[in-house]
N, C-alpha and C positions, 0 to 999 in steps of 0.2 A: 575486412575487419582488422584493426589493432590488436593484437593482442595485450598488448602492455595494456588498452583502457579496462579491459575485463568484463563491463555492464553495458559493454554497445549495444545497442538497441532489447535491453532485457527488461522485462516486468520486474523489477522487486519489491519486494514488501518486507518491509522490517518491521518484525512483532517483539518491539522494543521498547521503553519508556521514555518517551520523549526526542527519537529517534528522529524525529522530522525536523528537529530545530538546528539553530546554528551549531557548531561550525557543519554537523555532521549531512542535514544535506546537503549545502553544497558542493563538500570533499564527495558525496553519492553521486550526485546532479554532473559535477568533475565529469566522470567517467562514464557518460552519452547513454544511460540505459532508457528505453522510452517512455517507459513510467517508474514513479519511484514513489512509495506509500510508506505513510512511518505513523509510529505513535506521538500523538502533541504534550501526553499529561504520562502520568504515573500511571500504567496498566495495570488493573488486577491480572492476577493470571490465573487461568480456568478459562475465563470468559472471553479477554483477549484472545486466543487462540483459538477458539470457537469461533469469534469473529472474523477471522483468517480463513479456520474453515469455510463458513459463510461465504463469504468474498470469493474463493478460488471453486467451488460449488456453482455460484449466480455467473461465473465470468464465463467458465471452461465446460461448464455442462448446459446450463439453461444459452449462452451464448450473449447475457447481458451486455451493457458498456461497463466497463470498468466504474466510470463515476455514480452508474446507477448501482450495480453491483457492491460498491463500497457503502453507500449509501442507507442502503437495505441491512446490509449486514451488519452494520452500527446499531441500528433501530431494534433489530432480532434481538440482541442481546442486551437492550437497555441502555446501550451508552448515546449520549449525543451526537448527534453531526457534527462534525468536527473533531472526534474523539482521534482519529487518523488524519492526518494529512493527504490527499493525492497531487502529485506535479505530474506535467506530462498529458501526453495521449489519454484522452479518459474515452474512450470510444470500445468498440467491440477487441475481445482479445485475437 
């Protein structure tokens, strides 16, 4: 492992507004993490962060795939598919 890239092979998730778009993932995507999850639009927040929950709940307890897990967890709270971004490994964590 490099230590200079920082996000080699890490799950992130940025519960951010708009986090997923240029230039900022691919300065994310840069630094080799093997999944990288962002917000597309203006997040409310309350629910956003809920949705996180969700997400790290369905991946790291039930054993979901990440792309299902995101998935679900968008839906829980009302926001569309799409609302996050996922790149990367979307498979079991």
């Amino acid at each position: 492992m490099n230590p200079g890239i920082g996000l080699y092979h890490a799950v992130a998730l940025t519960n951010s507004c708009k986090s997923f778009r240029q230039p900022l993932n691919n300065y994310i995507w840069y630094r080799q993490p093997r999944t990288y999850i962002g917000g597309n639009i203006n997040l409310p927040v309350g629910r956003s962060e809920q949705t996180a929950y969700h997400f790290w709940y369905y991946t790291l307890k039930l054993n979901w795939p990440m792309g299902t897990a995101l998935t679900k967890a968008q839906t829980d709270l009302g926001f569309p598919v799409g609302t996050f971004g996922l790149r990367g490994y979307n498979g079991v964590f």
